[in-house]
Residue frames relative to the residue before (quaternion, step in Angstrom):
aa qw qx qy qz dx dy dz
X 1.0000 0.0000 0.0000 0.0000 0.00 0.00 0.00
X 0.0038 0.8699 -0.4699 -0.1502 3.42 -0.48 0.82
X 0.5273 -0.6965 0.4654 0.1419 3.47 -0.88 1.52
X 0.0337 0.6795 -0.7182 -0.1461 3.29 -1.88 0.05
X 0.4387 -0.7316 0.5125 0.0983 3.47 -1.53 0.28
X 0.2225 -0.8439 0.4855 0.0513 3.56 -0.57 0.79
X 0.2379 0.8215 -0.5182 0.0035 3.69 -0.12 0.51
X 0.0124 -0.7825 0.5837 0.2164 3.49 -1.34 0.32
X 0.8957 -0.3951 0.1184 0.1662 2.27 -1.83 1.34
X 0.1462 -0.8551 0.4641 0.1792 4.01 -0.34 0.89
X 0.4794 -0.6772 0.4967 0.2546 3.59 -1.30 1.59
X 0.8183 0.4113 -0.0870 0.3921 3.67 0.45 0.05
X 0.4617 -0.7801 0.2090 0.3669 3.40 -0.47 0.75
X 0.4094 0.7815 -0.2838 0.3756 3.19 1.77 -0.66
X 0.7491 0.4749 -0.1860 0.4227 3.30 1.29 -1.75
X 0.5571 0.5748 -0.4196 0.4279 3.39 1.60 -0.69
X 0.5762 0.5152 -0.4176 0.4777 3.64 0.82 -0.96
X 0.6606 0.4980 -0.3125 0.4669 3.84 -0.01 -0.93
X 0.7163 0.4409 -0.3054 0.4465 3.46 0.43 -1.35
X 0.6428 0.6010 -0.3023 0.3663 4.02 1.13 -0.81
X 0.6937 0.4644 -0.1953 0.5147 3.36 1.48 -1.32
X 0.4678 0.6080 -0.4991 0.4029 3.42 0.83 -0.49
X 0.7298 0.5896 -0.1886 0.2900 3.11 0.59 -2.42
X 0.6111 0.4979 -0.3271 0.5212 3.93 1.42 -1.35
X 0.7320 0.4751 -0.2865 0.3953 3.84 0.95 -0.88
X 0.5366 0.4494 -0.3523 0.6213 3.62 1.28 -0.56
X 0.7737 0.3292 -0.3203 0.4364 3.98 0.10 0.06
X 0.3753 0.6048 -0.4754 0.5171 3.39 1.68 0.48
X 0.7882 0.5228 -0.0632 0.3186 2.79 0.10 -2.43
X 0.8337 -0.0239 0.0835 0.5454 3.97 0.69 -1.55
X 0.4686 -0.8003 0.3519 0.1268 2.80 0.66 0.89
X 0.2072 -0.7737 0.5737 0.1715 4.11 1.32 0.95
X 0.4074 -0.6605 0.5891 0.2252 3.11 -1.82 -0.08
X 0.6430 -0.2465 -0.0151 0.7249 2.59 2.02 -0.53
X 0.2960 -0.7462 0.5209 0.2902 3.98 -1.01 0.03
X 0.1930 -0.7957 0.5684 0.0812 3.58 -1.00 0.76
X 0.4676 -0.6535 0.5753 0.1530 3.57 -1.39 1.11
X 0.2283 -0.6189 0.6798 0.3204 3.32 -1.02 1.00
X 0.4629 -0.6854 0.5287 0.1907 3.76 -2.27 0.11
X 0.4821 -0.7576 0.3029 0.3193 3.32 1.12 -0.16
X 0.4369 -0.6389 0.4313 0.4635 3.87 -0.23 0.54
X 0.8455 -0.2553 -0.2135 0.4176 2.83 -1.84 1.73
X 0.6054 -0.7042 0.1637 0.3329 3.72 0.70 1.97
X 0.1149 0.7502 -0.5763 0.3030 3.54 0.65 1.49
X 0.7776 0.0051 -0.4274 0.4611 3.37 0.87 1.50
X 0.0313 -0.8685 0.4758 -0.1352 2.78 0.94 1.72
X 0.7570 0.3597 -0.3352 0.4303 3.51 0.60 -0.57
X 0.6816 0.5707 -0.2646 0.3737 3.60 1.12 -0.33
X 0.4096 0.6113 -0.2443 0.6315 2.85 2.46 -0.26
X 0.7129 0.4867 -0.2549 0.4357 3.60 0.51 -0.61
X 0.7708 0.4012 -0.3244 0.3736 3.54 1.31 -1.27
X 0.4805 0.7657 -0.2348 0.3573 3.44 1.79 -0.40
X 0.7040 0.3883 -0.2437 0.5424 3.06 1.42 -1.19
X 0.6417 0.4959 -0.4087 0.4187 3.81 0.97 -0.99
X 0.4521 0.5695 -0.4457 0.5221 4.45 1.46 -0.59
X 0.8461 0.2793 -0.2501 0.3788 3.79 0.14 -1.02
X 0.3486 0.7266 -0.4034 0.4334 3.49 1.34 -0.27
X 0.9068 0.2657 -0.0327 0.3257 2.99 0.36 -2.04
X 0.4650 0.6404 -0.3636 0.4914 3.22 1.79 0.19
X 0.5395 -0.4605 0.4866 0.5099 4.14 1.49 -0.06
X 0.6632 0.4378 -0.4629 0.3928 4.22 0.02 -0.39
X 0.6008 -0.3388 0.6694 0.2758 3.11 -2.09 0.82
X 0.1462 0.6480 -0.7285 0.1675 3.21 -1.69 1.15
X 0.2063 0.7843 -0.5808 -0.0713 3.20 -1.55 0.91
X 0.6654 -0.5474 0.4036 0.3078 3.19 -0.79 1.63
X 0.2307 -0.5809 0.7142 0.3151 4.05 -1.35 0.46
X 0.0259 0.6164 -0.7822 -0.0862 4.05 -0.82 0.24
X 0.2410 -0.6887 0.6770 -0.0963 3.29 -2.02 1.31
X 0.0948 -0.8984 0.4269 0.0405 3.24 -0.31 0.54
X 0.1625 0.8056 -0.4949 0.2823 3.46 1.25 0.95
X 0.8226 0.1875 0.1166 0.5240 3.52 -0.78 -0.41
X 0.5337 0.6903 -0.2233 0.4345 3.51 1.31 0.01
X 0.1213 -0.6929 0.6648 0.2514 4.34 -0.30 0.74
X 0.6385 -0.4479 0.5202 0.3479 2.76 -1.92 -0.06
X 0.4547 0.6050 -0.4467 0.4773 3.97 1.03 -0.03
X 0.7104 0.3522 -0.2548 0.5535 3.47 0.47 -1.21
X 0.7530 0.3533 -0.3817 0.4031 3.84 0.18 -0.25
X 0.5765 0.6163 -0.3927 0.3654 3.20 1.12 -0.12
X 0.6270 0.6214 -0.1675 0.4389 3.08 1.64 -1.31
X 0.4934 0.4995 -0.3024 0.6447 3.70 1.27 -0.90
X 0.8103 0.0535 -0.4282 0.3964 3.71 -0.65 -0.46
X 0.4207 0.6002 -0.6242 0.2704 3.93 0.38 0.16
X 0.8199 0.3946 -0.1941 0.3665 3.19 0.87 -1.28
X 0.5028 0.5708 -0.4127 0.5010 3.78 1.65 0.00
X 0.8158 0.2770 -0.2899 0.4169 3.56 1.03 -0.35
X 0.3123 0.5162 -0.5828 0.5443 3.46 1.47 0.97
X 0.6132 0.5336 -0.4173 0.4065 3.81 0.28 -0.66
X 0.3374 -0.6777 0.5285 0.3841 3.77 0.92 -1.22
X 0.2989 0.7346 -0.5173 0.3215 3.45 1.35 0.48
X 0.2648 -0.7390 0.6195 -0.0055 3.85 -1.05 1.20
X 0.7575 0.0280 -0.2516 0.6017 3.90 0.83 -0.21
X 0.1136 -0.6764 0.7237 0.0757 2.45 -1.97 0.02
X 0.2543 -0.8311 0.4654 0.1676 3.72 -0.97 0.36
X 0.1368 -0.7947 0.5531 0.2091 3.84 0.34 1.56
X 0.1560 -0.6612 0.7297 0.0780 3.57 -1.47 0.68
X 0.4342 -0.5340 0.5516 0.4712 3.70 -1.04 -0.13
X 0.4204 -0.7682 0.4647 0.1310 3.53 0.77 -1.49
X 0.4456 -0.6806 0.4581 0.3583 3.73 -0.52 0.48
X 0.4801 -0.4149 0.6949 0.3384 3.24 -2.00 -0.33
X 0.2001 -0.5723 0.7226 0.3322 3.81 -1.01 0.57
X 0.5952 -0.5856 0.4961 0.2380 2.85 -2.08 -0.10
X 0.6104 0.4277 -0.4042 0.5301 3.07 -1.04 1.87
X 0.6742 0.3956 -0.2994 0.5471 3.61 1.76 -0.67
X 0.3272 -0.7810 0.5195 0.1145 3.37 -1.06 1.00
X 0.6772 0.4976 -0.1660 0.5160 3.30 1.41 -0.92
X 0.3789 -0.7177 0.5222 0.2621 4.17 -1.33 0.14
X 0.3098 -0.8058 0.4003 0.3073 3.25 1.60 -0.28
X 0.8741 -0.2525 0.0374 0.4133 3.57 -0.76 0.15
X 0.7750 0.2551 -0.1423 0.5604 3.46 1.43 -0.32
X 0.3591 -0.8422 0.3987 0.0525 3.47 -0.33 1.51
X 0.7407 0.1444 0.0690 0.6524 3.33 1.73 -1.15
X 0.6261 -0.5429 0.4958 0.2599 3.23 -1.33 0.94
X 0.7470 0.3993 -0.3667 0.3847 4.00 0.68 -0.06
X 0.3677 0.7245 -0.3557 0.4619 3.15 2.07 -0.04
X 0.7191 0.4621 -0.1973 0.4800 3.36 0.57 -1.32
X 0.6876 0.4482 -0.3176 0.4749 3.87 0.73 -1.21
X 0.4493 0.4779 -0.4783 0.5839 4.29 1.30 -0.33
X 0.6990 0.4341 -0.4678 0.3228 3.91 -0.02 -1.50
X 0.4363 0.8230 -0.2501 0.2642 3.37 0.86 -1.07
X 0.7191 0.5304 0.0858 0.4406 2.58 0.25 -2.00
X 0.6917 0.5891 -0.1237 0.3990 3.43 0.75 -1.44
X 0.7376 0.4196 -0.0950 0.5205 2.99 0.93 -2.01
X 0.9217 0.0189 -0.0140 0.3872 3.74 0.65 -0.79
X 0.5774 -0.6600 0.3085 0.3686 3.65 1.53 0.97
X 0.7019 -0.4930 0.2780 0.4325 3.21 -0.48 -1.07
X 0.0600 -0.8355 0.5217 -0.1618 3.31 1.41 1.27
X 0.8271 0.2600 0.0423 0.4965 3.41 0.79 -1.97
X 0.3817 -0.6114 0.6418 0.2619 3.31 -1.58 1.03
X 0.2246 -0.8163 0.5157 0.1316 3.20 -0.52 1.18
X 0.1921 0.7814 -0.5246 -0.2781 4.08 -0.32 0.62
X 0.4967 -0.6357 0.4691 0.3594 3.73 -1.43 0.19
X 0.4220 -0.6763 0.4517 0.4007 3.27 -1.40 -0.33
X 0.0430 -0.8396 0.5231 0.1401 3.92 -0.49 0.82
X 0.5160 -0.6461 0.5288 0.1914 4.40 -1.43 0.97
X 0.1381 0.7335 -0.6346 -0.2005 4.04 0.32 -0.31
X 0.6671 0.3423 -0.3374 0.5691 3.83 0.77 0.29
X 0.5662 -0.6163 0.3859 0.3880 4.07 0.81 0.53
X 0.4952 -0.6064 0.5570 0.2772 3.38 -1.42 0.85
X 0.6933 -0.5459 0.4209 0.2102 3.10 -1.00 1.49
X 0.7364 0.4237 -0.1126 0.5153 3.75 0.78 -0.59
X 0.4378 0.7739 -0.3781 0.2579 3.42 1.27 -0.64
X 0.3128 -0.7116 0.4941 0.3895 3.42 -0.75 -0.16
X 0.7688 -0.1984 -0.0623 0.6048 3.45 1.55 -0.11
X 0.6286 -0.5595 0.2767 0.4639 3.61 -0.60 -0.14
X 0.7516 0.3734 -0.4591 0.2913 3.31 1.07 -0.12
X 0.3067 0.7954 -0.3686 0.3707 3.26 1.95 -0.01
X 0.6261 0.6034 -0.0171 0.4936 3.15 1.15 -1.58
X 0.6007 0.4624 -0.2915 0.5834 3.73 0.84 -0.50
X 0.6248 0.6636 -0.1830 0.3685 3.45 0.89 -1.49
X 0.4745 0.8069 -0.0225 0.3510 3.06 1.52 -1.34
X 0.7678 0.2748 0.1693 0.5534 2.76 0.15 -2.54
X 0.6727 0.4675 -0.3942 0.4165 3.90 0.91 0.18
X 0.5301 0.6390 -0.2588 0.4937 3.01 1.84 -0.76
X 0.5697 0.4903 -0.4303 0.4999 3.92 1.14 -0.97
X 0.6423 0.6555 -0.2407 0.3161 3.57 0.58 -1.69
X 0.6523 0.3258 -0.1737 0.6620 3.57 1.07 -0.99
X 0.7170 0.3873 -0.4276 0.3912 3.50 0.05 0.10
X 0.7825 -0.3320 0.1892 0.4915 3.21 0.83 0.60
X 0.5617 0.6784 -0.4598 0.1136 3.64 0.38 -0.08
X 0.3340 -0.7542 0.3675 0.4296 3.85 -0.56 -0.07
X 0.8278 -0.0415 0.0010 0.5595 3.42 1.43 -0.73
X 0.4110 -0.7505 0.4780 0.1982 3.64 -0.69 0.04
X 0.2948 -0.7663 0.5693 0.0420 3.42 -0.88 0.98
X 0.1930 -0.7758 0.5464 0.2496 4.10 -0.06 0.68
X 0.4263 -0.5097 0.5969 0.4497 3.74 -1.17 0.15
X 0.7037 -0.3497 0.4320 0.4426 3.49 -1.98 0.98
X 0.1025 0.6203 -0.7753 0.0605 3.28 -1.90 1.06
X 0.1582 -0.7633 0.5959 0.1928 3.13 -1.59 0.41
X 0.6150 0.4763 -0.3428 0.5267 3.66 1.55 0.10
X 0.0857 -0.9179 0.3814 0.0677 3.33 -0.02 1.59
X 0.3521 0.7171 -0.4127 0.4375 3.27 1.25 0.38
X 0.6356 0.5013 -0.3339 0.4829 3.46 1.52 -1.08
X 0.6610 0.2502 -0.3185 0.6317 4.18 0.96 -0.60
X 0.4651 0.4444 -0.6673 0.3753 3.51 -0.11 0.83
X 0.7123 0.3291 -0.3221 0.5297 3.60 0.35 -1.83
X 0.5687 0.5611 -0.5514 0.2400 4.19 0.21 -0.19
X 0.5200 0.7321 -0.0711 0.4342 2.99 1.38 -1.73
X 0.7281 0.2910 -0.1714 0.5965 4.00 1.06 -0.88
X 0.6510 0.3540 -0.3159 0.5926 3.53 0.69 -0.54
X 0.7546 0.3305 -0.5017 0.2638 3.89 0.26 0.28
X 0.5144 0.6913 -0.3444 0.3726 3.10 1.88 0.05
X 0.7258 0.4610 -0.0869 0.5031 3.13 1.53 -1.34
X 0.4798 0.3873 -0.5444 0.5687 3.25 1.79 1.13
X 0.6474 -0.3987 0.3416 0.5524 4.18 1.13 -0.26
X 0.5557 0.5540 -0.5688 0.2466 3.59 0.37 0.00
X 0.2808 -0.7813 0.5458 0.1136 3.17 -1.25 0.95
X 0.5007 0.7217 -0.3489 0.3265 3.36 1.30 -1.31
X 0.4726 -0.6520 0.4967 0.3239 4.05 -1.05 0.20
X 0.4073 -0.7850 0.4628 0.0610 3.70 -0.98 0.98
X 0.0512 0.8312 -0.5271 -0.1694 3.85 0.61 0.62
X 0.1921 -0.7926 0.5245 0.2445 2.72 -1.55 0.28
X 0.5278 -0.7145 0.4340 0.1505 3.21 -1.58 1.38
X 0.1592 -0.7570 0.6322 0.0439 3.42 -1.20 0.90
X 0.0161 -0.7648 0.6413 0.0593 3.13 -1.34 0.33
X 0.3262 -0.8611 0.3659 0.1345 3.30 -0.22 1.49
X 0.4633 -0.7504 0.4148 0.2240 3.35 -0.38 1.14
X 0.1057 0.7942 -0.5933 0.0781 3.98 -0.77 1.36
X 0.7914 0.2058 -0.0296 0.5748 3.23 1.18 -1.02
X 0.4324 -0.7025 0.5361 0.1791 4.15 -0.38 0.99
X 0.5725 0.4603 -0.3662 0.5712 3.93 0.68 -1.06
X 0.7778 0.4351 -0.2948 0.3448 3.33 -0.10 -1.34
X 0.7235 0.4520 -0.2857 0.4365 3.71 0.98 -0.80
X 0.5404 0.5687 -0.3135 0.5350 3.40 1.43 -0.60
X 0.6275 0.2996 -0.3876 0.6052 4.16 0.97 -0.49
X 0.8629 0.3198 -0.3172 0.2292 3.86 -0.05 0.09
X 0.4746 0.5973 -0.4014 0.5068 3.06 1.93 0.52
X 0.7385 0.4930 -0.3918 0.2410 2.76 0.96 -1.07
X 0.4463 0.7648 -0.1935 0.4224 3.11 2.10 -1.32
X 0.7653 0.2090 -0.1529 0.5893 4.19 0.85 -1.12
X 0.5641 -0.5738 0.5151 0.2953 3.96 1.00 0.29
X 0.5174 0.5191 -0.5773 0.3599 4.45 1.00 0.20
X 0.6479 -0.4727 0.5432 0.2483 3.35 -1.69 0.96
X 0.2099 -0.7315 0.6419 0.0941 3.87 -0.84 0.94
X 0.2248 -0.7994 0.5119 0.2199 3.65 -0.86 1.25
X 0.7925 -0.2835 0.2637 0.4712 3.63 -1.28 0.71
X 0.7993 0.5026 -0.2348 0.2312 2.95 0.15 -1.94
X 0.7548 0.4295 -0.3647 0.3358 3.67 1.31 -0.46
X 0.8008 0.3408 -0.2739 0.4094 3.22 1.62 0.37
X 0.1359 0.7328 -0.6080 0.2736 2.99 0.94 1.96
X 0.6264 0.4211 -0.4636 0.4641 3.87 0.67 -1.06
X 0.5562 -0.5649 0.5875 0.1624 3.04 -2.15 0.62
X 0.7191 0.3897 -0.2824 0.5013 3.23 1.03 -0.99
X 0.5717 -0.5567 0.3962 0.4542 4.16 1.08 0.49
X 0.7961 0.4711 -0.2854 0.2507 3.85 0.63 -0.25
X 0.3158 -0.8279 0.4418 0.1399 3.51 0.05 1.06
X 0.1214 0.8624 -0.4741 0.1295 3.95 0.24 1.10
X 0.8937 0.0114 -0.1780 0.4116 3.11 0.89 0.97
X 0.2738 0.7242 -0.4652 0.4291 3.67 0.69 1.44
X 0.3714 -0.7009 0.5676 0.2204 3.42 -0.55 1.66
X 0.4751 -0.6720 0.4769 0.3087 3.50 -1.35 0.48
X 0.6603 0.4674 -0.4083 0.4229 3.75 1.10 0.28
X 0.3500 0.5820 -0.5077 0.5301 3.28 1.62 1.08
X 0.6474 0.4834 -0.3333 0.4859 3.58 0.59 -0.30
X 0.9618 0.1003 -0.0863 0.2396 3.59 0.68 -0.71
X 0.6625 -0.6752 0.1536 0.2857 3.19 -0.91 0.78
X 0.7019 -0.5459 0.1670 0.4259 3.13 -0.76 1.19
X 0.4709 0.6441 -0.3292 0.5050 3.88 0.90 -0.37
X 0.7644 0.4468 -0.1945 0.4222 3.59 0.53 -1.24
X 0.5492 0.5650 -0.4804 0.3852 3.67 1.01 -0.38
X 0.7468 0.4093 -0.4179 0.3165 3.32 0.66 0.26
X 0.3649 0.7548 -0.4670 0.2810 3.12 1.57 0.60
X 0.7397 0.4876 -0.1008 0.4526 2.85 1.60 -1.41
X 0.5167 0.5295 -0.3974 0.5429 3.51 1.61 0.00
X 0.5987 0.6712 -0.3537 0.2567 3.44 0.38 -0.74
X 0.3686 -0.6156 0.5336 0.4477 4.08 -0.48 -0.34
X 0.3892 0.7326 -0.5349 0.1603 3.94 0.60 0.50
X 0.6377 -0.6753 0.3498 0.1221 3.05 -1.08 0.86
X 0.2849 -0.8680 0.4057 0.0266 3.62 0.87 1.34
X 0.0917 0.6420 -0.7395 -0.1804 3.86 -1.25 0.09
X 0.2243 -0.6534 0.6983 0.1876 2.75 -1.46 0.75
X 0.2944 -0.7722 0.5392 0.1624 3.44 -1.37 0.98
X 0.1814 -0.7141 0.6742 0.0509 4.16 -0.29 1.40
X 0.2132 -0.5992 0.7333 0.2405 2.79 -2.01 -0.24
């Protein structure tokens, strides 16, 4: 099974130090294919995004930057991949991205398939490009099949593969997974995990991306889930997600 890694970006030096050992111990233990940097809504941790990837770059590891393109011109994205492919960086993950708070406007790019065409444009096929895919709908959608619509549009616009936001109802990225084929996508769908330690914390980011929370993370009283096999969560169908050779992200912090 081969694995990726998600990290975002640390405000502090302490966290860089933590955020480094983790990274030497997660390339002990599972050996990533590669780890990716989240960017922050309308990229308000852009530069800490940048020093993360150029630390894991230069350590020998696959890395790909998350680039967003809210609130964002095409000058300033243009400038970011110049400088991801001075680095010798090969992926990257285009997201559309939030609005921070206080911006009213999306700036020059409105949709995430906008940005995966600019891409494209600006640098062929330098970059694996992945997208972001909902198997439970983007929280914003206007519905799910609107949504689907969406995510075929990134795919045709140039993407190589798709990443799903964290889910724990896998039946929901199966049926996504068939309905995006049986609109023409060809491209591979990973699927995202997010390993369950802390119940508060999952309860502020489900509620925040719209993913179904399973029972199982809110039996403990004290919010901390320390010891639940992950084929207790899923449905007989899914064990073959995890048998399979698909390509996993894990999502860290």
């Amino acid at each position: 099974m081969e694995l990726s890694v998600e990290f975002f970006p640390p405000k502090t030096p302490e966290g860089e130090n933590k955020l480094r050992l983790v990274r030497e111990r997660l390339s002990e233990v599972l050996k990533p294919a590669f780890y990716s940097v989240t960017f922050g809504a309308g990229g308000s941790t852009q530069s800490g995004t940048l020093k993360v990837v150029s630390d894991i770059h230069a350590a020998g590891a696959m890395v790909a930057p998350h680039l967003s393109c809210v609130g964002s011109s095409r000058d300033s994205v243009r400038q970011m991949l110049k400088q991801y492919q001075a680095l010798g960086i090969k992926r990257i993950v285009a997201l559309r991205g939030d609005l921070p708070s206080g911006m009213g406007q999306y700036g020059e790019f409105h949709h995430a398939n906008e940005l995966v065409e600019f891409i494209r444009s600006e640098t062929g096929d330098w970059f694996h490009i992945d997208v972001a895919a909902y198997p439970e709908t983007h929280p914003q959608a206007k519905s799910p099949a609107s949504d689907i619509d969406f995510f075929v549009q990134k795919m045709k616009a140039g993407a190589n593969s798709a990443v799903t936001q964290y889910f724990y109802n896998t039946d929901a990225y199966f049926r996504f997974v068939d309905e995006a084929y049986e609109m023409g996508v060809t491209q591979p769908v990973i699927a995202g995990i997010m390993p369950i330690t802390n119940s508060t914390q999952l309860l502020r980011f489900s509620d925040a991306c719209g993913a179904e929370i399973p029972r199982v993370a809110l039996r403990s009283r004290a919010g901390f889930v320390c010891a639940c096999s992950l084929t207790e969560m899923m449905s007989p169908r899914s064990v073959l997600l995890v048998k399979k050779s698909s390509p996993i992200c894990v999502i860290s912090s």
